[in-house]
C-alpha positions as CSV (number, residue, x, y, z in Angstrom):
1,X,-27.2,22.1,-31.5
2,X,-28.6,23.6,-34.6
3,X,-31.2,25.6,-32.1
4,X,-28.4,27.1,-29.8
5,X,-26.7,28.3,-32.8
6,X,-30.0,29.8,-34.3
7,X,-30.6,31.3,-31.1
8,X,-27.1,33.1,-30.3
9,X,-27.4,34.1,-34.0
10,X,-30.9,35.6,-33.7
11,X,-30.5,37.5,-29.8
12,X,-26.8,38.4,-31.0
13,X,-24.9,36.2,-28.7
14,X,-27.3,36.9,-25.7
15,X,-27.6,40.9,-26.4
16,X,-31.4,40.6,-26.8
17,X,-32.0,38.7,-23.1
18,X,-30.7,42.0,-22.0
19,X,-34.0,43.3,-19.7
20,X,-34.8,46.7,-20.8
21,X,-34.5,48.1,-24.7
22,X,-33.0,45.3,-26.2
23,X,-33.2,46.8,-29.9
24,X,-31.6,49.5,-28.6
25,X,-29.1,47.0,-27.3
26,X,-29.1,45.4,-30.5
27,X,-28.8,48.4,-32.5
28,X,-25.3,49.0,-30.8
29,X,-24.2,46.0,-31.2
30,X,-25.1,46.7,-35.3
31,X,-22.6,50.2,-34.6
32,X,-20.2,47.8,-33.5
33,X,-20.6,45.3,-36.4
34,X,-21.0,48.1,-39.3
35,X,-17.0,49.4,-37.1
36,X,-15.5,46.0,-37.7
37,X,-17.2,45.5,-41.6
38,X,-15.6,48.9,-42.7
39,X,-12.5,48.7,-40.7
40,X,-12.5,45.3,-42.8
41,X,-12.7,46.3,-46.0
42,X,-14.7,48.6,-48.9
43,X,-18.1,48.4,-50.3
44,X,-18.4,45.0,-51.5
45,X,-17.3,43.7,-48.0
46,X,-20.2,46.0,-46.7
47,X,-22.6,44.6,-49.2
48,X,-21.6,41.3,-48.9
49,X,-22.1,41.8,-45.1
50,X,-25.6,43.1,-45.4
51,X,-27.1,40.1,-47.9
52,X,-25.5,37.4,-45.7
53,X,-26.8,39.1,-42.2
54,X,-30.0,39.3,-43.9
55,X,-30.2,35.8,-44.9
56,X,-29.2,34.4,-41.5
57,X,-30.6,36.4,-39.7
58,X,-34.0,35.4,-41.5
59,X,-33.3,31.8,-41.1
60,X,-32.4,32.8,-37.1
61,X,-35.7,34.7,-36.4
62,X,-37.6,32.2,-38.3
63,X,-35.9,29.6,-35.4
64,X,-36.1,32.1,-32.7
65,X,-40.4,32.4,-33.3
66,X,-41.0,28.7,-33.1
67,X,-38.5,28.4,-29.5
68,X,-40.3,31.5,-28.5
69,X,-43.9,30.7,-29.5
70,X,-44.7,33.9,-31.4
71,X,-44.1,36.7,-33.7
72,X,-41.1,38.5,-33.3
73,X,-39.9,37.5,-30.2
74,X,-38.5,41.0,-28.0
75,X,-35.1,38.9,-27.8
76,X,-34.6,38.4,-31.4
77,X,-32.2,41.6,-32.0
78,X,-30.2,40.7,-35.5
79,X,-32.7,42.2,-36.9
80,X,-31.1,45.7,-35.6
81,X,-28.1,44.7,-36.7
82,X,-29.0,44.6,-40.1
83,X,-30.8,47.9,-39.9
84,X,-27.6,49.7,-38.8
85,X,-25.4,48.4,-41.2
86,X,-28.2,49.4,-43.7
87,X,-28.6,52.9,-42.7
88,X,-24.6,53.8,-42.4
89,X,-24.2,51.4,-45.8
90,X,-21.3,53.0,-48.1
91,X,-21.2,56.1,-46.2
92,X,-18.2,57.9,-45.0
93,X,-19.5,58.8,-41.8
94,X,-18.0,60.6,-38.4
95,X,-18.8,59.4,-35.1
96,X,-21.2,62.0,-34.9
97,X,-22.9,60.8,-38.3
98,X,-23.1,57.3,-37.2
99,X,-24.9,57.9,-33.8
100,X,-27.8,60.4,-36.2
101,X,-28.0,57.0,-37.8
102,X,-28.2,55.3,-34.9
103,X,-30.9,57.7,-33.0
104,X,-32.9,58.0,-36.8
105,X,-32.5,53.9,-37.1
106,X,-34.0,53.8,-33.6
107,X,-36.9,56.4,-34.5
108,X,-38.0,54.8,-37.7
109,X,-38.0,51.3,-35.9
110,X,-40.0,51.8,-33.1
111,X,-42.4,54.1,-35.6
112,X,-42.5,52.0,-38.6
113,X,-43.7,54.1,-41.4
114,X,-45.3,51.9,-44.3
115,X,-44.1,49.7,-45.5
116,X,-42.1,48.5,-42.7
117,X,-45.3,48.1,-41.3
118,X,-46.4,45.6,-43.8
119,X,-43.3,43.7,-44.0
120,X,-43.4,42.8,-41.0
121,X,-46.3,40.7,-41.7
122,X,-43.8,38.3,-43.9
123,X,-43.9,35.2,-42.6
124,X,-41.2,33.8,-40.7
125,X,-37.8,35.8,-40.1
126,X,-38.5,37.1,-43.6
127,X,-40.7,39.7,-42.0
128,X,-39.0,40.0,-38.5
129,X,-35.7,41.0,-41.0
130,X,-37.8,43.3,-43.6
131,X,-39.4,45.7,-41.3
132,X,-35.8,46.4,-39.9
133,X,-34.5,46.8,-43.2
134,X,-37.0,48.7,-44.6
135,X,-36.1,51.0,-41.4
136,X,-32.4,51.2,-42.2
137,X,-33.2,52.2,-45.5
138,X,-35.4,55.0,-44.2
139,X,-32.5,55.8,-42.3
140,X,-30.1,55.9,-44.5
141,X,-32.0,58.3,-46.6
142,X,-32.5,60.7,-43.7
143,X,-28.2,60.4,-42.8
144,X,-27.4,61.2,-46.6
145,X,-29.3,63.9,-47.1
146,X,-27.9,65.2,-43.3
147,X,-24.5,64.6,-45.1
148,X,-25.6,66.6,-47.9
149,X,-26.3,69.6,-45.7
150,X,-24.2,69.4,-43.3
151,X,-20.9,67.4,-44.7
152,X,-18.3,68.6,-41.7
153,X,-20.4,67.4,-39.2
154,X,-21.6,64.4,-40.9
155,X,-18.7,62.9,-42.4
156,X,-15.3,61.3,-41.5
């Protein structure tokens, strides 16, 4: 039981079987997950959001890599997740702002810029959850300072 529920936790209810891009995949499923956390409340439901996706999605991944029988297994997508709702965290974005995120997310992901690189050699779902949310952060920077320039186009 407890590995079903690790599984559908860490490949998003299935999303990451999907069989071509399943971050991508995953990463719209974060859109839809960071639509329903602010629709749901303010910053500290956002926060609280983030810390608790990042801790089970850690203890997920870290499931996910010993049913798989490696290191970050292609269907283990919460990781995305958590990257999206890191890089639209606390910002007032438009649609348009949130799919820049999205597409800058996706960029610094695939790319992984130190230290994502690095963090990914945590052990566990520790580093399968770090790279991703070193990423987001990344991100995030790169949406804000968008926002900054270009705040009509940017922001709700």
């Amino acid at each position: 039981m407890t590995s079903r529920v690790s599984r559908a936790v860490a490949t998003v209810f299935g999303i990451g079987y999907v069989p071509f891009a399943p971050g991508t995949f995953g990463s719209a499923a974060g859109l839809a997950v960071f639509a329903a956390v602010r629709a749901a409340g303010g910053p500290v439901v956002e926060a609280l959001t983030i810390v608790l996706v990042f801790l089970v999605g850690a203890w997920a991944a870290t499931a996910a890599e010993t049913h798989f029988g490696h290191i970050d297994p292609g269907p283990v997508v919460i990781d995305e997740v958590l990257g999206m709702l890191v890089t639209l965290a606390f910002l007032p974005v438009s649609v348009t702002g949130a799919l820049v995120g999205f597409v800058l997310f996706r960029v610094f992901d695939v790319i992984k810029p130190p230290p994502c690189n690095s963090l990914e050699a945590l052990p566990g779902g520790w580093g399968v959850m770090s790279d991703d949310l070193m990423a987001g952060v990344y991100a995030c920077v790169c949406v804000r300072l968008l926002a900054w320039l270009a705040p009509t186009w940017m922001l709700a």
